[in-house]
N, CA, C and O of each residue as an XYZ file, in Angstrom:
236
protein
N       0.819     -1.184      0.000
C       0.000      0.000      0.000
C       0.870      1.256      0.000
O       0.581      2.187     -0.752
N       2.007      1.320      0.882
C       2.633      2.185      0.708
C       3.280      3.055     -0.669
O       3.323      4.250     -0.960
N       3.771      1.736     -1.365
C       4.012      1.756     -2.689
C       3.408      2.600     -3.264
O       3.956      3.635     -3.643
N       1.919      2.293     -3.487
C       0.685      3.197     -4.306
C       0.619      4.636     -4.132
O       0.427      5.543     -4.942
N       0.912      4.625     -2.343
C       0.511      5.936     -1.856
C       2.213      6.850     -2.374
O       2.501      7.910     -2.929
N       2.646      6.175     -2.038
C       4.002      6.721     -2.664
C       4.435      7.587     -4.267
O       5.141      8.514     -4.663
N       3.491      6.575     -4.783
C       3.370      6.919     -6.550
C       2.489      7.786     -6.823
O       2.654      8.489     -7.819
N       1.544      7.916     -6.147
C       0.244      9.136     -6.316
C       0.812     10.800     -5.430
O       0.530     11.929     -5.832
N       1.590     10.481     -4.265
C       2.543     11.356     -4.196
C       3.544     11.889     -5.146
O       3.862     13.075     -5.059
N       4.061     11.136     -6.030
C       5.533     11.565     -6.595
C       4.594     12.315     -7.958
O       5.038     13.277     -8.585
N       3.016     11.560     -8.301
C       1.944     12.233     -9.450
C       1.712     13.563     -9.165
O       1.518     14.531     -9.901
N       1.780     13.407     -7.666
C       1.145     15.092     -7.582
C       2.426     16.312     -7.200
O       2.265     17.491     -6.885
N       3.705     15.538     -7.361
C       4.863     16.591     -7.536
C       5.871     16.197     -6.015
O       6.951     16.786     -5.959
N       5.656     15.608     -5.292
C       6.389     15.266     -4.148
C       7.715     14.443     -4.618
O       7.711     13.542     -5.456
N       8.747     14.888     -3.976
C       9.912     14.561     -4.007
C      10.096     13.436     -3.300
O       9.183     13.118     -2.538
N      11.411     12.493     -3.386
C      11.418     11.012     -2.791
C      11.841     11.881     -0.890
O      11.365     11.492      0.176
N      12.553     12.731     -1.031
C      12.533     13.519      0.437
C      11.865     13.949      0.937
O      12.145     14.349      2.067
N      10.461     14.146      0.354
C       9.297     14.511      1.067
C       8.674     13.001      1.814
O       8.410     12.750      2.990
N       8.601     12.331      0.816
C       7.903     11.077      0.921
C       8.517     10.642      2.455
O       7.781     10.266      3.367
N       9.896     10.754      2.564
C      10.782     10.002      3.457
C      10.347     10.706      4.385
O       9.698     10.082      5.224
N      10.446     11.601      4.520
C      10.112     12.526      5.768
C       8.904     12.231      6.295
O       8.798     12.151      7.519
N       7.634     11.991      5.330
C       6.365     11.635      6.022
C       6.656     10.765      6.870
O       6.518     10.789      8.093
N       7.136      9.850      6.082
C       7.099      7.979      6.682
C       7.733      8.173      7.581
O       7.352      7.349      8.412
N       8.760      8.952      8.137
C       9.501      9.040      9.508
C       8.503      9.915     10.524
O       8.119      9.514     11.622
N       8.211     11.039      9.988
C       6.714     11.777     10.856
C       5.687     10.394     11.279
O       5.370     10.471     12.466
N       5.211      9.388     10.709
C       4.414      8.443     10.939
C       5.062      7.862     11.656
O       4.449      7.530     12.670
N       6.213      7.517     11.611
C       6.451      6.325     12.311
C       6.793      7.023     13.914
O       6.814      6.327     14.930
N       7.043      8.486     13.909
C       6.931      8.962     15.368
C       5.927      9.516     16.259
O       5.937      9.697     17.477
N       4.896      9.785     15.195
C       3.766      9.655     15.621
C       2.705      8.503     16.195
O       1.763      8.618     16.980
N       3.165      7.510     15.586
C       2.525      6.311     15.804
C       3.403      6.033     17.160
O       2.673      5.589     18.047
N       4.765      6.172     17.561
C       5.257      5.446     18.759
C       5.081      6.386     19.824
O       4.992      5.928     20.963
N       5.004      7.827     19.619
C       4.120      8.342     20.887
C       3.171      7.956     21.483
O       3.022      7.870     22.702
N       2.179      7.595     20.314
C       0.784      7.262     20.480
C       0.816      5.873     21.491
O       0.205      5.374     22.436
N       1.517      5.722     20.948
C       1.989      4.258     21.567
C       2.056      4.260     22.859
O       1.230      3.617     23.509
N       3.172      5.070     23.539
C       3.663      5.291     24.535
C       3.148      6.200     25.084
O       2.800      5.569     26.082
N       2.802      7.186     25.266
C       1.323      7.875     25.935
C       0.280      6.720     26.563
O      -0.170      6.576     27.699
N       0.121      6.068     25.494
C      -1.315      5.046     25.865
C      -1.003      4.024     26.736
O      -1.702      3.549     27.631
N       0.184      3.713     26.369
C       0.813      2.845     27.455
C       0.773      3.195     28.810
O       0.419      2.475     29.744
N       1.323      4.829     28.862
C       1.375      5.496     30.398
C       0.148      5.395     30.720
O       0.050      5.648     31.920
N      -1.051      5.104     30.165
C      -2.331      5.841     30.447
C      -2.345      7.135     31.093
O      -3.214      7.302     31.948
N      -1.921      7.636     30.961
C      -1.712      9.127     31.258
C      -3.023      9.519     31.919
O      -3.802      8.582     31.747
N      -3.652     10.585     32.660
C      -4.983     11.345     32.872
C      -5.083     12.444     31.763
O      -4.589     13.567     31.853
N      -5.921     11.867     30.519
C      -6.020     12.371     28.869
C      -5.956     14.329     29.804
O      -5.071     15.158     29.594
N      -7.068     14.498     30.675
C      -7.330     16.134     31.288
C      -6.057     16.472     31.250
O      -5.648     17.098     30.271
N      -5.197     16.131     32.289
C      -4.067     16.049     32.511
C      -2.868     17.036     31.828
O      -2.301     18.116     31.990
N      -2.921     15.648     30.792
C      -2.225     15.949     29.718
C      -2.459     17.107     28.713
O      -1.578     17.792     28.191
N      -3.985     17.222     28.508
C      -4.045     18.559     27.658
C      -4.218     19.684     28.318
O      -4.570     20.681     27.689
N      -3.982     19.751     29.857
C      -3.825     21.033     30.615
C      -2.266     21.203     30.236
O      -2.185     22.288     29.661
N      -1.628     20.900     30.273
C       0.044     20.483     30.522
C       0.243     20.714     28.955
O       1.037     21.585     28.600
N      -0.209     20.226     28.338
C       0.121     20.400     26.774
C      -0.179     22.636     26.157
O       0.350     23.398     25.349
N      -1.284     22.716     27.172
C      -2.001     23.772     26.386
C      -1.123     25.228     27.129
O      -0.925     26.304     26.564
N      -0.752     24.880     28.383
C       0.616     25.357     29.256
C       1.896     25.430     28.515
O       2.420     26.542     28.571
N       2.518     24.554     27.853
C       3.399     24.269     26.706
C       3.530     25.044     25.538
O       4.587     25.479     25.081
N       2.161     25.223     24.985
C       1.773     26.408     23.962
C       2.100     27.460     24.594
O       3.141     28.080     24.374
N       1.251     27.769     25.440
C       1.340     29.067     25.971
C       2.274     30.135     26.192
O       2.380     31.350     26.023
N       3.020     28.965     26.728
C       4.765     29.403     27.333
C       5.757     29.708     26.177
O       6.656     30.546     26.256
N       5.459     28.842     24.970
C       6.061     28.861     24.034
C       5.725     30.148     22.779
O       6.505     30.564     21.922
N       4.715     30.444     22.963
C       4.358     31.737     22.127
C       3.829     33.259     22.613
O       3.175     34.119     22.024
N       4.682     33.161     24.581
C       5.104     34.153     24.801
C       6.246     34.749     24.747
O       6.345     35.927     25.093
């Protein structure tokens, strides 16, 4: 599947370095996800703490 999605990317002008870059964005997205869920974290928690993060960061 990747393959396909790969080729309909490179149709619509994406470079093989774009492509790569997704597939590494996925694959670190997926092992957060991972590992978050694992912690079971308190989801509230976390998006108080996350939205604190913003905050701090775009003062």
């Amino acid at each position: 599947m990747l393959r396909e999605r790969s080729t309909v990317a490179k149709l619509f002008g994406a470079r093989e370095e774009e492509i790569q870059e997704a597939v590494h964005l996925a694959r670190h997205t997926v092992g957060w996800s991972t590992y978050l869920n694992g912690l079971r974290a308190d989801e509230d928690r976390l998006v108080e703490q996350l939205s604190w993060i913003g905050e701090h960061l775009s003062s």
